[in-house]
N, C-alpha and C positions, 0 to 999 in steps of 0.2 A: 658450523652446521646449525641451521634451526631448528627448533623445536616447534609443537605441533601448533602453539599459542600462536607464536609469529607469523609462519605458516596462514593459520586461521583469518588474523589479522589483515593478512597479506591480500589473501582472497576477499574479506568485504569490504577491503579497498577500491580492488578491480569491478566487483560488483554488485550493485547496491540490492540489497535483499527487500523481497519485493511479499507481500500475505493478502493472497487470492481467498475470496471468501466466495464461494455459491454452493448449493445444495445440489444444482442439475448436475450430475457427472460427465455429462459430454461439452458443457460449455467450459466447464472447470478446467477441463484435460486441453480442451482446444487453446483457452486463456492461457495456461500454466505452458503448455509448447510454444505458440508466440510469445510467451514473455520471456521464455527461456532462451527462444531464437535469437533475440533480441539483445539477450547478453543478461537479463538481469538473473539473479538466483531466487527461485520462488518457490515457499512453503503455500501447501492449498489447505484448506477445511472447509468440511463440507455442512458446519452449524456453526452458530454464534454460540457454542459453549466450547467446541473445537478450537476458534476462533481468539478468544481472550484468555483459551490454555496458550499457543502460541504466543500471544501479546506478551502473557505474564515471563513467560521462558528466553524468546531472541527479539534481537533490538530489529527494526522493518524502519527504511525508511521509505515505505507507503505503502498502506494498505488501501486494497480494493476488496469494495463490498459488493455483493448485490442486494438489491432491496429489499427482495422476498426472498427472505430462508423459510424457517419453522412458521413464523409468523410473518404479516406486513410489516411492520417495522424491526424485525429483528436486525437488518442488514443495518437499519441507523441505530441501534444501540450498539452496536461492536465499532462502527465506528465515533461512537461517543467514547464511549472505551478507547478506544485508539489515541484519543486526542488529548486524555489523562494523563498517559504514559508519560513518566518524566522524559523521554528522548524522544518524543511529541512527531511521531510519523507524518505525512504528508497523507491526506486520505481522499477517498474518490469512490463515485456508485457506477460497477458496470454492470447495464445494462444491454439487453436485448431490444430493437426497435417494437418487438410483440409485446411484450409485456412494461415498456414504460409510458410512468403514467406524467404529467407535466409535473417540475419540480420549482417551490418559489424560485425566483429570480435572484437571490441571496444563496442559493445552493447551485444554480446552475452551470456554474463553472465547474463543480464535482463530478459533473456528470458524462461518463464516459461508454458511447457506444462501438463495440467491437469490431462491425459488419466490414470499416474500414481501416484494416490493418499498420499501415501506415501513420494513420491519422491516431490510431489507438498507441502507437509506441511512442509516436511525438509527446501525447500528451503524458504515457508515465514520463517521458526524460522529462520534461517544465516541471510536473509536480516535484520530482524528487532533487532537480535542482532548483527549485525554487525553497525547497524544503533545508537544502543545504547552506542557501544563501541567507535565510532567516538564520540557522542555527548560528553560521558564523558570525551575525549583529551581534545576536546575544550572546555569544562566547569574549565577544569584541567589548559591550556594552558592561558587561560583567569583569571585564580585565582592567576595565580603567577606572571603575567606582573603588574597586576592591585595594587599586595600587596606588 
């Protein structure tokens, strides 16, 4: 029989935990149901102080910001923050077509608008596999210096 750790284990195996950040509560709820659809398991908060309480607490392998929470940039400091974490998430800005504004070209692959469902889920599965493909270098890169 297992117990509840394994169990635990078992499930963020199956699916990868996913930290929805926006302030609006209908795009959050809308984001948070597609991504749930979707298979992933997803914690929301609704500030960048909500936001890096979560970070500090469960491991995400990627979080989504939106741009404007409390402030214009609060959405890129949480994901500054994100990128600290030692288990170093996959991170990403969703956006709304009303409210985005152009992003340098060094960020623009970040950037993730909703409107199209499909196109929105594709892009979490690349990030978070893309995310998992880096981690294994470095598990890999760290296994052979070390042995």
């Amino acid at each position: 029989m297992r117990n509840f750790t394994d169990s635990d284990r078992c499930l963020e195996l199956e699916m990868a935990r996913v930290l929805l950040v926006d302030d609006d509560p209908t795009s959050r709820l809308t984001l948070q149901t597609v991504l749930q659809a979707g298979g992933y398991h997803v914690d929301a908060a609704a500030s960048a102080a909500e936001a890096v309480g979560k970070l500090e607490e469960f491991e995400y392998q990627l979080v989504l910001s939106d741009l404007q929470l409390e402030s214009p940039e609060a959405g890129l400091k949480v994901l500054a923050h994100a990128k600290m974490m030692d288990y170093k998430p996959a991170t990403a800005i969703v956006t709304t077509y009303q409210n985005s504004k152009p992003l340098p070209p060094k960020q623009a692959h970040m950037l993730i608008k909703p409107e199209d469902i499909p196109e929105l889920l594709g892009k979490v599965a690349n990030l978070i596999s893309d995310r998992a493909a880096r981690k294994m270098r470095r598990e890999m890169r760290h296994a052979t210096t070390s042995g």
